[in-house]
N, C-alpha and C positions, 0 to 999 in steps of 0.2 A: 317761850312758846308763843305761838302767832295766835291771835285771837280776835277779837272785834274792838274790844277797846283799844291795843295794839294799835290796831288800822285805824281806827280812829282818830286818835291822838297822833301819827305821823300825817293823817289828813292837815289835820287844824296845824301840826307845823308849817306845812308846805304852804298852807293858805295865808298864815303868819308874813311870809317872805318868798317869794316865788325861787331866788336864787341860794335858798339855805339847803347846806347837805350835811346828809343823816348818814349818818354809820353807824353801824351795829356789829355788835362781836358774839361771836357763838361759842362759848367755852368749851360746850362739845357737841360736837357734829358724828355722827349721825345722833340724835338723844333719843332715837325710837325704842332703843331697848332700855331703857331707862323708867318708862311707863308699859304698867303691868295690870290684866284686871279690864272689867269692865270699864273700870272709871279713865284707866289708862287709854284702854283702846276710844273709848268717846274723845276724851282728851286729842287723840292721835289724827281724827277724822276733823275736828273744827280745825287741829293746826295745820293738814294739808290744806283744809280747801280757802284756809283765812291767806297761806304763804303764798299761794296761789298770786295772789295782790301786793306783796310785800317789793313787785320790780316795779311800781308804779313810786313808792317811795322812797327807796332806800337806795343810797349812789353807793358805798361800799359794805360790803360784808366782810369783815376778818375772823380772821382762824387758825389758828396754832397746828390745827392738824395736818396729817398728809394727803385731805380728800384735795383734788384742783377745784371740785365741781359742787356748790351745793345749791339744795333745792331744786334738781333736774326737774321733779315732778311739777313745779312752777311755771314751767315757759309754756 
């Protein structure tokens, strides 16, 4: 899940080394059905609007599943 610390902390890497690349992997894509509930759907509203920021630092995303595209809501 994307959040502030998240962002954060790939901040302070990139700052670390201008030329370091971060990948990250998503076990499972889409995970929105996955959180349920008030607490879920909060949850659901800081990880779009944190992912939002996640192309500023992240060079690959991998993924096992058969979406091509993720994070549309991001660009």
């Amino acid at each position: 899940m994307v959040n502030p610390d998240l962002i954060r902390f790939l901040d302070y890497l990139k700052l670390q080394k201008d030329d370091t690349k971060i990948i990250i992997d998503l076990p499972t894509y889409p995970y929105n059905q996955e959180w349920h509930g008030i607490k879920g759907s909060l949850a659901l509203l800081i990880d779009k609007t944190y992912a939002k920021k996640l192309h500023r630092y992240i060079d690959i995303i991998t993924h096992s599943g058969p979406e091509t595209e993720l994070f549309v809501y991001a660009q």
